[in-house]
C-alpha positions in Angstrom: 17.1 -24.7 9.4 16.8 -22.8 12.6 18.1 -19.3 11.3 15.1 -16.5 10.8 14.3 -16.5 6.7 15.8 -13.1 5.0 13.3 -10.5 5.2 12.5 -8.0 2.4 10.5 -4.8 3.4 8.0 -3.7 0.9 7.1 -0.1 1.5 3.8 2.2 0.5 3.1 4.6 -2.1 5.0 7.4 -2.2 7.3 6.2 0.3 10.5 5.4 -2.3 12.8 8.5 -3.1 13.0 8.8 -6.9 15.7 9.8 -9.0 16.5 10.8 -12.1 19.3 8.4 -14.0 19.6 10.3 -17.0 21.9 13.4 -15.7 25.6 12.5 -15.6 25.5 13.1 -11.5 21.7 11.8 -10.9 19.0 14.3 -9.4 16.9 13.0 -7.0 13.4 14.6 -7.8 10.8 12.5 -5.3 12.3 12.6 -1.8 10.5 12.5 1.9 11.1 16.1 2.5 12.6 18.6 -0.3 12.6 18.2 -4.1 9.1 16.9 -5.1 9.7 17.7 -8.6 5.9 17.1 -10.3 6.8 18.0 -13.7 9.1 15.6 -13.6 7.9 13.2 -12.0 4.5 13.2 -14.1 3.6 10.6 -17.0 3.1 10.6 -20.8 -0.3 10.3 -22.0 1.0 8.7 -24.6 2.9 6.0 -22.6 2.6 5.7 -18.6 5.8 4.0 -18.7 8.1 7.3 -19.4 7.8 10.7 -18.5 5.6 13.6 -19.6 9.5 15.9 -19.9 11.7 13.6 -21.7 15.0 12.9 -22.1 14.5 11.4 -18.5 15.3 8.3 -16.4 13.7 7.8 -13.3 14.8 5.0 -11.1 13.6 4.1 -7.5 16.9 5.1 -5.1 15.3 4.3 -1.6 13.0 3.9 0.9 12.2 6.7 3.3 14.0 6.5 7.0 11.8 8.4 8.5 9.1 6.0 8.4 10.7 2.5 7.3 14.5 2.9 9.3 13.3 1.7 12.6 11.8 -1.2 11.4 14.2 -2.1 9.5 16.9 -1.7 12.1 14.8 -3.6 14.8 14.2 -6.6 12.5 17.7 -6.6 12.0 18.9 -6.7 15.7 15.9 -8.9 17.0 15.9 -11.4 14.4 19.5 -12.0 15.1 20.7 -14.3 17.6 23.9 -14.3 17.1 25.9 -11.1 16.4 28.3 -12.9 14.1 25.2 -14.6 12.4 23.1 -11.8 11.3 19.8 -12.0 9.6 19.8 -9.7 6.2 16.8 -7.3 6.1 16.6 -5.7 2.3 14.2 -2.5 2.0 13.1 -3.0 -1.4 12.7 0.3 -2.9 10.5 0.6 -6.8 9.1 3.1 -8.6 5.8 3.6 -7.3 3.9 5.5 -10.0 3.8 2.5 -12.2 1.0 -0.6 -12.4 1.6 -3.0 -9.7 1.8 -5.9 -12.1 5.0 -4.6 -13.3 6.2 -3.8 -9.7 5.3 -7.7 -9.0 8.0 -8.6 -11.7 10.8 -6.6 -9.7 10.1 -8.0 -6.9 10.4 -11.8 -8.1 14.0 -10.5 -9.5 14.4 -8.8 -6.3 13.3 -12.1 -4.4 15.7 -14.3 -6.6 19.0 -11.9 -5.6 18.2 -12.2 -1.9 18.3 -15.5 -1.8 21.2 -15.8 -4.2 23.1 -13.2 -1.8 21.7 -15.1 1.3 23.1 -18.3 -0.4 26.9 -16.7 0.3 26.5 -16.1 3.6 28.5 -18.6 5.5 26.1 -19.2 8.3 23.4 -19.8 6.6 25.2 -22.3 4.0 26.2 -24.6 6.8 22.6 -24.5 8.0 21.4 -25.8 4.8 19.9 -22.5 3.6 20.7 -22.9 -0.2 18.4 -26.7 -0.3 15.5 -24.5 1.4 15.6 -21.3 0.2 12.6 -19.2 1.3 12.5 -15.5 2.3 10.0 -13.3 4.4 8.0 -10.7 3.5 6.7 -7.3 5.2 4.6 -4.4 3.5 3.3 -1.6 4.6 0.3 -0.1 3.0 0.3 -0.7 -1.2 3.7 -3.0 0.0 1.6 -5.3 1.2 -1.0 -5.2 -2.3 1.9 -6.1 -3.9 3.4 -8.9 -2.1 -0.2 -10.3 -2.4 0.0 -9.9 -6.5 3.3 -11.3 -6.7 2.4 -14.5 -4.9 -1.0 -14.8 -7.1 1.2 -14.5 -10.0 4.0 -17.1 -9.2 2.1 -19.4 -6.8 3.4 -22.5 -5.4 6.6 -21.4 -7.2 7.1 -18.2 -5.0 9.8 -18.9 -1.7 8.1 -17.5 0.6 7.8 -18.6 4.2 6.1 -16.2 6.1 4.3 -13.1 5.0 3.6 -9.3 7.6 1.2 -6.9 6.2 0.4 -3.2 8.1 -2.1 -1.2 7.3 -2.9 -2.5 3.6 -5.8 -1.5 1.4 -6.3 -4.8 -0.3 -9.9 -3.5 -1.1 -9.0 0.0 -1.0 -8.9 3.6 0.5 -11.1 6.9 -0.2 -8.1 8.8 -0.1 -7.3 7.3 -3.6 -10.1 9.2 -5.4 -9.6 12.0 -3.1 -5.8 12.7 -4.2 -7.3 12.2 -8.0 -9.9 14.5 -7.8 -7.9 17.0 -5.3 -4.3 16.5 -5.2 -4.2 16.3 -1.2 -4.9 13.1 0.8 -3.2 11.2 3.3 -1.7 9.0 0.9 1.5 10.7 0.8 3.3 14.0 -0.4 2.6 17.4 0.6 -1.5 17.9 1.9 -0.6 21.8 0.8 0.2 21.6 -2.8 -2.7 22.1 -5.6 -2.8 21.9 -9.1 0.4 20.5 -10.3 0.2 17.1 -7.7 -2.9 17.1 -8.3 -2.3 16.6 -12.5 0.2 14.4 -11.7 -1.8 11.7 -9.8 -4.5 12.0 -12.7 -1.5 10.0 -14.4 -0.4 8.1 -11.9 -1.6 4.5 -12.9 -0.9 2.7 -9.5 -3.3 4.9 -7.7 -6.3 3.9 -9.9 -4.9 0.1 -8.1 -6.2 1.9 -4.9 -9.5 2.5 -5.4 -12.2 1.4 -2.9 -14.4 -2.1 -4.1 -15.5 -3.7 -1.3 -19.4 -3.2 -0.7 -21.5 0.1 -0.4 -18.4 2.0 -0.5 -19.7 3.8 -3.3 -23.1 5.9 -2.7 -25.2 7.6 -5.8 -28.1 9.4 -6.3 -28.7 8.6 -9.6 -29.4 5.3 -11.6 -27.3 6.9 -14.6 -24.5 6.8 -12.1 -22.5 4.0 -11.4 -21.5 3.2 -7.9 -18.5 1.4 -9.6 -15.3 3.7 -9.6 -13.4 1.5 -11.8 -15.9 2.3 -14.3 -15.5 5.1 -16.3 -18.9 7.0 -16.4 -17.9 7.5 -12.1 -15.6 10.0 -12.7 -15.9 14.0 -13.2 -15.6 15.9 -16.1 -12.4 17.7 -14.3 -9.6 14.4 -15.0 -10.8 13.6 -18.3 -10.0 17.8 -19.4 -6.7 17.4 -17.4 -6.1 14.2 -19.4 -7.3 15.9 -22.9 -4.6 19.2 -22.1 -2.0 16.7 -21.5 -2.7 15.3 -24.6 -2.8 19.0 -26.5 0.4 20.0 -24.6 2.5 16.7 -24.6 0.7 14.5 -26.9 1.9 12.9 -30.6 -1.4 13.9 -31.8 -1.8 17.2 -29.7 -3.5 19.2 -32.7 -6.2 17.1 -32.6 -9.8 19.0 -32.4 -11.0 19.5 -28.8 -13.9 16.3 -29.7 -11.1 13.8 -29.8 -8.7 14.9 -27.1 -11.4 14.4 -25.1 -12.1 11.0 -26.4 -8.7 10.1 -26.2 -8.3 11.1 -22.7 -11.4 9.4 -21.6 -9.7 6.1 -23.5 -6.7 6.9 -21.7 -8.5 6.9 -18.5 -10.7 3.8 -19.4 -7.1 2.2 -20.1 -5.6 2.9 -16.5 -9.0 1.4 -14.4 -9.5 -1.7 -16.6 -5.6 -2.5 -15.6 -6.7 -1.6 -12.0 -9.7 -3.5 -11.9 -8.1 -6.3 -13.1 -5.3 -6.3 -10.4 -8.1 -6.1 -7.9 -9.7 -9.2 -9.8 -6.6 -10.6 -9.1 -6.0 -10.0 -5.1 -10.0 -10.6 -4.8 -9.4 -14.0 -6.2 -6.4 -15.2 -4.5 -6.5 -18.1 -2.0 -3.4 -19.4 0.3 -3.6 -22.3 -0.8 -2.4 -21.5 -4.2 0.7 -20.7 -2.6 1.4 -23.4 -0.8 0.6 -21.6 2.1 -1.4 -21.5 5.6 -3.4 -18.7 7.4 -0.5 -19.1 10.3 1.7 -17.9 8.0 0.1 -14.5 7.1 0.0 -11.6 10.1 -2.2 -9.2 8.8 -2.0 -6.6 10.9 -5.2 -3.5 10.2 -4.7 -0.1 12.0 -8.0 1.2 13.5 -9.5 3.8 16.1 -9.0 7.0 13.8 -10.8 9.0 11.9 -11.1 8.1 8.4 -13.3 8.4 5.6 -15.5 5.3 5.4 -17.8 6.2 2.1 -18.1 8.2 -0.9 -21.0 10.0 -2.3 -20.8 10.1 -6.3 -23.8 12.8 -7.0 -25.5 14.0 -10.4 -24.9 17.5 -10.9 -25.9 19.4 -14.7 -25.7 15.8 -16.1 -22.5 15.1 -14.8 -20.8 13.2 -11.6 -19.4 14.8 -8.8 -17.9 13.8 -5.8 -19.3 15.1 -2.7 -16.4 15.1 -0.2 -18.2 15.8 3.3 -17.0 15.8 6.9 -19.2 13.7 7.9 -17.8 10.4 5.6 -15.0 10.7 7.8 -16.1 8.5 11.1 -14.4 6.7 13.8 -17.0 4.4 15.3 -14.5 1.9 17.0 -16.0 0.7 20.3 -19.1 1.5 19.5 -22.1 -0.1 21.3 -22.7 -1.0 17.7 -20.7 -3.9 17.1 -21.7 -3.7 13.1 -20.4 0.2 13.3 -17.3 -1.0 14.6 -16.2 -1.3 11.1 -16.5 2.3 10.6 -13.1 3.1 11.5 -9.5 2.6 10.0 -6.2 4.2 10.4 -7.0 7.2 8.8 -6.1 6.6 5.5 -7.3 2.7 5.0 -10.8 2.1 6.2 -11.1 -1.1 8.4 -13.7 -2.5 5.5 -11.0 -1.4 2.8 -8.4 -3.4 4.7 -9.8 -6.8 5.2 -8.0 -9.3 2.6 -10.4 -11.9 0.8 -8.0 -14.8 1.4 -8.0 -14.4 5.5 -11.0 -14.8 7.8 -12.2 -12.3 10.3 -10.9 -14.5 13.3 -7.1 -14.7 11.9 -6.6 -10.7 12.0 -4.9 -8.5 14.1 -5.9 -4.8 14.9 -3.7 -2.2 16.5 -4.5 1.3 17.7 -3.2 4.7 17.7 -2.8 4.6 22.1 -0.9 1.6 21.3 2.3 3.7 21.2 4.0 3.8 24.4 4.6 6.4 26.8 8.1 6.2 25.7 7.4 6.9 21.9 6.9 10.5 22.3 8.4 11.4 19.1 6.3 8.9 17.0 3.0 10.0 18.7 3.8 13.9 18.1 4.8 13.0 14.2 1.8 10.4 14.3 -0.3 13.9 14.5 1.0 15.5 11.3 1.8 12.1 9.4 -1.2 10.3 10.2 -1.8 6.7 12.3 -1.3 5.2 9.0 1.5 6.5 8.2 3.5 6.0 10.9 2.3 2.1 11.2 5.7 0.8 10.5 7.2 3.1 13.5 5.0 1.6 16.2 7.0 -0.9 18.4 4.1 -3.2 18.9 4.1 -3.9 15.9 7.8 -4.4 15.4 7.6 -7.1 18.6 4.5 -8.8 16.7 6.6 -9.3 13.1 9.3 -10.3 15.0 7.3 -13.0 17.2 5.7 -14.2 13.9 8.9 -14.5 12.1 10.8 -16.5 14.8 8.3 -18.2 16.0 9.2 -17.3 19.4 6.7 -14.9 21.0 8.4 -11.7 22.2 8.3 -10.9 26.0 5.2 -8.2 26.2 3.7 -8.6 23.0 -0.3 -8.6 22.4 -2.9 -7.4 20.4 -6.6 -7.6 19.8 -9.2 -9.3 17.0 -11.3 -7.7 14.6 -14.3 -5.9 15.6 -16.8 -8.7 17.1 -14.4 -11.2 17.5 -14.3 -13.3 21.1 -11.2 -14.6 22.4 -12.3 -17.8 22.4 -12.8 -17.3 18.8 -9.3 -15.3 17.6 -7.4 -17.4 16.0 -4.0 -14.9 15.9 -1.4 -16.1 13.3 1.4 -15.7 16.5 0.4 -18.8 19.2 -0.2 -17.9 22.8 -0.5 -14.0 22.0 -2.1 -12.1 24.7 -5.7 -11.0 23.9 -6.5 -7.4 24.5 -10.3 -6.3 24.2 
C-alpha cells in the first residue's frame, strides 16, 4: 500500500482538557488555561477510579491546541499527497489522572476505531488498506510511556507500523516527586498554585508511573533510607498525613483513630507505587521484537541542552525522609568536555538518563535542542521560555519534518539531527536513512 498509515497522537500528562459528564450541559473543569478545578478533579482514597466530590463524571474532552494543534495540522498536510486522499490524524485525548494500564486499554479500543473508520475511506479501500491494517503512533512525553505499555501488553497482535516518541520519560523525571511533594513542577498546570494541586497529585496514581528508576538517580544519606522511590519508606511524613485527612474528611471509615488513618493512608500509598513499579517492570522489560517490530521503526526523539534536574537527594531528618530539593541538581552539562557529563542534561523536565528507552540502543536515538527552533519561530521560542523546552517539543518544526520523514519514508528537504551524547557518525544509526548528521 503506498498511502501514509493513520496516525494517532498520544499527548502528555496534563495535556487533555477534562470534563465533567454528569451535569446536564457538561463543565469542563481541567483546561489549558482557565477552570483548573482541583477539588474536582481530585481522587477518592477510597477508590482512585472516581472522584473525591461525587456525584461526578469526568471524561477526557481534548487535547490542548496550544501545544499539540500544529503538529497535528502539519502531519495532516505533509503526510498527504493528494488533497483528495488525505491521511487521518486522530489526537487521542484520555483521562490522565488514572494508571496507565487502564489508559493502554483505551487506546487498543481507540486503535481498533481508527482503523475501522480508516477502513471507509475510499482511497485507502482501493489501496488495499482493510487486508493490512496498521496505524502510526506519536507521543509526546507520558504519550509516548503509554504507547510503549500498550504494545508490551498486546504484542505481535498490536497494528502498528511505525512508532514517534518526543521527549518521553520511559525511566522517569524529578519533577514527578517534585509536583508530589510541592505541587509545582514543569510537568504541567499552574507553577503558582500550592496546597490544593499539590493534594491533588498526592492522588494522582499516573504520576507515581513517573518516577525516576534508572541508576543513581536516587541519593541518601542514610542506610535506613531507601534510594528506591517506588518503595514506601522513601517518602515524607507530609503525603502519607495528606492521604490520612483525605481519608478523615472523605473516607467510608473516616472516624477511624488517627493510628489507622495513618496506616491506611500509607497502604493507600503502598497501593499506588506497587502498580507504578510494576508498569515500569513492564516498559523496562519490553523488547521490539515482541512486537513484531524493528529499531527502524521507532524514532525516539530526546530533548536536551536545558536545565533540568538530574538527581535527588532523599536525606534523614528527626528519623524521617526528606527531600532536599537544591539548585544545584538542576545541571545542564551538554557539550561538556566531559563526554560522560554529557548525560547531565534533558529538556528541562525529562533528564537525558530518564529518557533513554531499554528496548533502543544509544546509536538508534535522536536528540534535538532548544536553538533548534528557527529564526522564524519566534512565538514558540518566547512561549518555550514560560512553558518549558519540554513542553513545547511537539511545536518545534524539526521535529515535525523528522516524524513526517519517518512516516513516509521519504526524507524531507532540510531535515537533520544529531546522536546521543558520545555517539560518532559513523556509528549513528538514525531510524530515518540518509539523515544529515549534526555534531
Amino acid at each position: 500500500m503506498s498511502l501514509v498509515n493513520p496516525v494517532i497522537v498520544i499527548p502528555g500528562i496534563t495535556a487533555s482538557e477534562l470534563r465533567d459528564e454528569y451535569a446536564v450541559s457538561p463543565e469542563t473543569v481541567w483546561s489549558a488555561v482557565m477552570n483548573k478545578a482541583y477539588d474536582r478533579l481530585t481522587l477518592h482514597p477510597e477508590n482512585l477510579r472516581y472522584e473525591l466530590i461525587e456525584p461526578a463524571r469526568i471524561a477526557p474532552d481534548s487535547v490542548f491546541r496550544l501545544v499539540y494543534r500544529h503538529l497535528i495540522e502539519e502531519l495532516r498536510y505533509n503526510l498527504t499527497r493528494k488533497p483528495e486522499e488525505p491521511v487521518p490524524v486522530y489526537p487521542f485525548p484520555y483521562d490522565w489522572r488514572q494508571p496507565l494500564d487502564l489508559v493502554e486499554r483505551q487506546l487498543e479500543r481507540f486503535v481498533d476505531e481508527v482503523i475501522a473508520r480508516t477502513s471507509l475511506m475510499r482511497h485507502y479501500h482501493r489501496a488495499g488498506y482493510p487486508d493490512q491494517a496498521r496505524v502510526n503512533l506519536v507521543g509526546h512525553s507520558m504519550g509516548g510511556l503509554i504507547i510503549a505499555g500498550y504494545l508490551e501488553r498486546n504484542g505481535s497482535s498490536a497494528p502498528v507500523d511505525k512508532v514517534a516518541t518526543l521527549g518521553t520519560p520511559f525511566r522517569g523525571s524529578f519533577e514527578a516527586p517534585l509536583k508530589i511533594i510541592t505541587g509545582t513542577a514543569s510537568l504541567g498546570g499552574d507553577d503558582e498554585s500550592g496546597s490544593r494541586e499539590r493534594e491533588a497529585a498526592r492522588l494522582t496514581p499516573s504520576l507515581y508511573h513517573l518516577l525516576p528508576s534508572f541508576p543513581e538517580a536516587i541519593e541518601t544519606n542514610h542506610a535506613d533510607i531507601p534510594a528506591d522511590l517506588y518503595d514506601v519508606d522513601a517518602w515524607q511524613p507530609g503525603v502519607f498525613a495528606t492521604l490520612a485527612e483525605f481519608i478523615r474528611l472523605h473516607g467510608l471509615r473516616g472516624r477511624a483513630n488517627q493510628g489507622k488513618r495513618r496506616q491506611w493512608a500509607q497502604e493507600l500509598l503502598a497501593e499506588m507505587l506497587t502498580l507504578a513499579r510494576a508498569h515500569r517492570q513492564r516498559i523496562e522489560s519490553f523488547r521490539l521484537d515482541q512486537a513484531d517490530m524493528r529499531p527502524e521503526q521507532w524514532l525516539c526523539m530526546i530533548g536536551v541542552d536545558a536545565t533540568t534536574r538530574v538527581r535527588l537527594k532523599v536525606e534523614r531528618s528527626e528519623r524521617h525522609p526528606v527531600f532536599n530539593l537544591t539548585g544545584k541538581d538542576r545541571q545542564n552539562r551538554w557539550g561538556d568536555d566531559d563526554l560522560d557529563a554529557w548525560q547531565l542534561s534533558g529538556d528541562g523536565t525529562v533528564p537525558y538518563r530518564g529518557a533513554e528507552p531499554a528496548f533502543l540502543e544509544r546509536h538508534q536515538l535522536v536528540c534535538l535542542r532548544p536553538n533548534d527552533f528557527g529564526y522564524w519561530e519566534v512565538r514558540d521560542r518566547l512561549l518555550t521560555r514560560k512553558a518549558g523546552f519540554h513542553g513545547m517539543l511537539p511545536n518545534l518544526n524539526l521535529a515535525h519534518r523528522l516524524i513526517i520523514s519517518h512516516f513516509s519514508g521519504q526524507p524531507v528537504r532540510g531535515t537533520w539531527s544529531r546522536p546521543a551524547p558520545g555517539i560518532e557518525k559513523d556509528e549513528w544509526q538514525s531510524p530515518i536513512r540518509n539523515l544529515e548528521f549534526k555534531a
